[in-house]
Structures are given as structure tokens and as C-alpha cells.
N, C-alpha and C positions, 0 to 999 in steps of 0.2 A: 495618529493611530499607531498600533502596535502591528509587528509581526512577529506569531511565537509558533516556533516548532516544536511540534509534537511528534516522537518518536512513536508511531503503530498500535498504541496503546487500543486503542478503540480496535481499530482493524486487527490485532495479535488477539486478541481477547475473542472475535469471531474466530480466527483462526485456531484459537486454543477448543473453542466449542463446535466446531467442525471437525478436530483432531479425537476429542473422546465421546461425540453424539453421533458424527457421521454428517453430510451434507444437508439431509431435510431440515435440523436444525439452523437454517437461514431464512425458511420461513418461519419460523418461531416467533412467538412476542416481543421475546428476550433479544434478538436479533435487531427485528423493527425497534424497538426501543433503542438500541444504542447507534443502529445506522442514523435515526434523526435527533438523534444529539448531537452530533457531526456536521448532518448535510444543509448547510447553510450556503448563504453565495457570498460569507466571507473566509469559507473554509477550502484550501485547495488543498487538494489530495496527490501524495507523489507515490506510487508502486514502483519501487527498483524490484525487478526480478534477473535472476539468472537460472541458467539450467545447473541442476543436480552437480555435476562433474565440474563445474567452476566454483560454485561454492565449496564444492570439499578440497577443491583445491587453495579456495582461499581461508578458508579457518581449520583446515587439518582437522585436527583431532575434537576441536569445538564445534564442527560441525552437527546439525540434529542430523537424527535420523530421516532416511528418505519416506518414509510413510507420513512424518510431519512433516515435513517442506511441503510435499504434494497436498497435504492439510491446506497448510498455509497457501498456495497456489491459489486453491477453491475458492478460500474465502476472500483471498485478494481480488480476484477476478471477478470476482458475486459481486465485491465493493466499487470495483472498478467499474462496473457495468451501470449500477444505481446513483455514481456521485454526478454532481451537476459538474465538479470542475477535478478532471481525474486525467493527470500526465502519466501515462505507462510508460518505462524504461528498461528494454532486456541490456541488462548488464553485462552479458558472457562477452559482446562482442563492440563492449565500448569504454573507449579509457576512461581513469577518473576523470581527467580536464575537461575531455567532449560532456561527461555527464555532468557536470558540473553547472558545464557553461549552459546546456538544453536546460536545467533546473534555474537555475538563473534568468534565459531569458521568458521561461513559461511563470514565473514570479512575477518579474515584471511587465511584462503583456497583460497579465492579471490584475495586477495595480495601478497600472493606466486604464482598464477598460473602467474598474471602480469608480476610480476619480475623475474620469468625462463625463 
């Protein structure tokens, strides 16, 4: 087997439609449709979140605006809540390596429960 990561795509996309609909649109069709394209139990889901004031501290002046991050928050956590296999991660207050390593060993805990 393969394992292929996907950067947010699915999940930025709700975020993007939570950004200029407002939140009801997660009950939408459009929504449902793309959350089970996704929700399989060979799809694992990883949410790195940080707070507002770490983020602009880490991309400076490439940071979004705070009215979309808090977008993007909604929809993350909408997604977080409905996936079968969804590791949450606040980044403000954890180094790369710890994250790393949590994202690693939640992989493979994942890939061994599979293949038992």
C-alpha cells in the first residue's frame, strides 16, 4: 500500500466556504459531499492549529487575515469533530520535533491497527 499526503485541500476548501457563506454552510450539500469524499478508514486526518498571535508570528507579513484563520478554525473543527480518524495538534506551544514525533507515532498506531 501507499501513503499519500494531502495538504488541506478538502478541508481549506470548506474553510474557504465558511470564509464567504458564513458557517450554516457546513450543513450544505456541497459540504456533505466533500466531507465523504474524504471520510474513509483509510483516510487519517491531521489539524495542526495555532493561536492568531503565533501564526503572525510565524509567517509575518504572509499571514491571512484574522477573520479567515477564525474561518478556517470553524471549518477545521466542524471537520475534526465528524472524521473517524482526526489527530488535533495546537501548535503555539509545541516544538517542530514533539510535533513531528506525535504525527508519526499517530501514523503508525494507524497502520498497525489496519494491518491486525
Amino acid at each position: 500500500g501507499y501513503i499519500i499526503v494531502v495538504e488541506r485541500y478538502i478541508a481549506g476548501t470548506l474553510a474557504d466556504l465558511v470564509y464567504i457563506h458564513g458557517e450554516p454552510i457546513l450543513n450544505s450539500i456541497i459540504s456533505r459531499f466533500l466531507f465523504k469524499t474524504v471520510n474513509n478508514n483509510r483516510t487519517i486526518f491531521i489539524y495542526l492549529t495555532a493561536d492568531y498571535k503565533t501564526i503572525v508570528g510565524r509567517r509575518k507579513l504572509m499571514s491571512e487575515p484574522k477573520d479567515y484563520i477564525e474561518a478556517q478554525e470553524t471549518a477545521y473543527r466542524w471537520f475534526a469533530r465528524h472524521f473517524n480518524n482526526c489527530l488535533v495538534i495546537n501548535t503555539s506551544k509545541s516544538t517542530i520535533e514533539d510535533t513531528q514525533k506525535t504525527i508519526q507515532d499517530w501514523i503508525m498506531q494507524h497502520i498497525k491497527v489496519k494491518s491486525d
